[in-house]
C-alpha positions as a Python dict, from the first residue, in 0.01 Angstrom:
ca = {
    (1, 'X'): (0, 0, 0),
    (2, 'X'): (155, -367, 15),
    (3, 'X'): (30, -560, 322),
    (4, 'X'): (192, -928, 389),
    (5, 'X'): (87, -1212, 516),
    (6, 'X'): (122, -1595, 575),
    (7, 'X'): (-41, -1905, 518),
    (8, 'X'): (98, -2226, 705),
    (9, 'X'): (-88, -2546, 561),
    (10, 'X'): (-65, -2829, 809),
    (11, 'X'): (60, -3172, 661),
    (12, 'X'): (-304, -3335, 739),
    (13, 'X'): (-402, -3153, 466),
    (14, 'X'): (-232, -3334, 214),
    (15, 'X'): (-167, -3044, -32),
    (16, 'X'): (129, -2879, -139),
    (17, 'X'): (230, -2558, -247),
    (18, 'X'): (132, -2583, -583),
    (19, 'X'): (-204, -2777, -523),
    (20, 'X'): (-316, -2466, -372),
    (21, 'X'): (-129, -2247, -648),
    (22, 'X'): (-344, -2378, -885),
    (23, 'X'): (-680, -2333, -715),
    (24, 'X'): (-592, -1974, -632),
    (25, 'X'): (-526, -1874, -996),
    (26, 'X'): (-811, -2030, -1116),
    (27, 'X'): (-1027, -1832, -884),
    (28, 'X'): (-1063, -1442, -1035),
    (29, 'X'): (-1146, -1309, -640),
    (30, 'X'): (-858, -1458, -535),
    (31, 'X'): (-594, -1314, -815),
    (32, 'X'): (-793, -972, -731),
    (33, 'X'): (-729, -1007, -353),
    (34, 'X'): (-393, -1161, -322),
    (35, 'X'): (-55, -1317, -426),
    (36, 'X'): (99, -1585, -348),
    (37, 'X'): (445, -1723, -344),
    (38, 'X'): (581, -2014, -145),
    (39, 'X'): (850, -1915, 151),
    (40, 'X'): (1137, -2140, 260),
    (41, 'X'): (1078, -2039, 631),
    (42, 'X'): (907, -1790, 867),
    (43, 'X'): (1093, -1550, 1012),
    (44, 'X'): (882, -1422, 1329),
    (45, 'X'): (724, -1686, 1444),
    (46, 'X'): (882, -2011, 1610),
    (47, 'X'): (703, -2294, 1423),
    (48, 'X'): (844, -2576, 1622),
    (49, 'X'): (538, -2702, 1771),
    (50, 'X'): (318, -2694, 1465),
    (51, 'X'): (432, -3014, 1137),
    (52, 'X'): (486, -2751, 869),
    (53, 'X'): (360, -2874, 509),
    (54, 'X'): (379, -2566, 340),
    (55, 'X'): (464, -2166, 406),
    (56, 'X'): (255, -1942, 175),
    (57, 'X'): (291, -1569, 130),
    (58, 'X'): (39, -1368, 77),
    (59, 'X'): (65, -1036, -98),
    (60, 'X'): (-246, -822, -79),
    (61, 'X'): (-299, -397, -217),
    (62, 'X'): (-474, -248, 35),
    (63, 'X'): (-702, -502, 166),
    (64, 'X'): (-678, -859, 363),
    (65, 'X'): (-702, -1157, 284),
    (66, 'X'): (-992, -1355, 461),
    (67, 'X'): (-1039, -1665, 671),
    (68, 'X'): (-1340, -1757, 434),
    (69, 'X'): (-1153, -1737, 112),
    (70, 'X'): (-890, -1916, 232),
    (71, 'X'): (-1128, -2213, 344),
    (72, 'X'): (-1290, -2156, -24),
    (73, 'X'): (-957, -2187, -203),
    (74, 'X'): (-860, -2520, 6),
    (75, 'X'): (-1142, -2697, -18),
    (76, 'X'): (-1131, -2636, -427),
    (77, 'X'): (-763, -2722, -406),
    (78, 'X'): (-875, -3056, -228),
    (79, 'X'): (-1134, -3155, -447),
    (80, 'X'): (-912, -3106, -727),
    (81, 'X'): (-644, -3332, -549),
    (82, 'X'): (-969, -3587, -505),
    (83, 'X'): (-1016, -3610, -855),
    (84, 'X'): (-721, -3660, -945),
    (85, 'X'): (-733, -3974, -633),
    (86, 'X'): (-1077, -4057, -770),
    (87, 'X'): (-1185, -4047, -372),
    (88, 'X'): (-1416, -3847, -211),
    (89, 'X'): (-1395, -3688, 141),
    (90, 'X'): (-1558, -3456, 333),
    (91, 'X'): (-1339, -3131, 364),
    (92, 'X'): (-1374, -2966, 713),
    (93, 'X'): (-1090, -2728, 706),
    (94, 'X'): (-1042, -2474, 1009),
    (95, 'X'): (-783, -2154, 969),
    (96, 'X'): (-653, -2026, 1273),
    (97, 'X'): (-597, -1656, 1279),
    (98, 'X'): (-328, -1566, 1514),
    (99, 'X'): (-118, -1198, 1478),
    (100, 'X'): (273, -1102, 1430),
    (101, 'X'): (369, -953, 1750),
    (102, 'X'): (606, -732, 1585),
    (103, 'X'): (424, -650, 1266),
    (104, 'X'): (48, -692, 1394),
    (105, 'X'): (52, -853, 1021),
    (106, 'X'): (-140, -1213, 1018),
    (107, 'X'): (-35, -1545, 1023),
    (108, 'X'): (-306, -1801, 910),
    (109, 'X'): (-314, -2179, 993),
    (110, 'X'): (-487, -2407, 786),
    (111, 'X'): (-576, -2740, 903),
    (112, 'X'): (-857, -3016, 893),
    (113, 'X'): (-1078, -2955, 1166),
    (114, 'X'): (-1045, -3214, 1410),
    (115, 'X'): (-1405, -3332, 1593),
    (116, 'X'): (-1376, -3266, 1923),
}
């Protein structure tokens, strides 16, 4: 069984598509958990308030995909970018959970967390 979800990663971020491509495949949980491709658009969920950067898809078997490997896989994805920058920043990233009304699938947000 195929179950689908999505990964939005906000523009404050700073990483694209493939930054996070490349973290994810060099991370054996995550090729055993998921798949990912990037998406053009969403369909069922009206985006307008949030700055897009990127739309991930996430194809798991059976299982999820969690909040906590998400964070994992960003953080590597930004430390990576950081190297590459030779800067160094603290990485507080926050994913927002919220569900598909019509397919009760998930839709996670990724963003920096913001100090309230």
């Amino acid at each position: 069984m195929l179950n689908q979800s999505t990964l939005v990663l906000s523009p404050d971020l700073n990483l694209s598509f493939g930054d996070l491509e490349t973290a994810w495949a060099e991370d054996p949980k995550a090729t055993e958990t998921a798949s990912i491709v990037s998406e053009d658009k969403l369909e069922n969920f009206d985006l307008d308030a949030l700055s897009v950067a990127a739309i991930v898809s996430l194809t798991t078997i059976a299982v999820g995909v969690s909040k906590d490997l998400i964070v994992h896989l960003i953080k590597r994805a930004l430390e990576r970018a950081d190297k590459k920058k030779e800067t160094k920043e603290e990485q507080e990233i926050e994913v927002v959970q919220i569900p598909d009304t019509e397919t009760g699938l998930p839709l996670f947000i990724a963003r920096r967390k913001h100090s309230d």
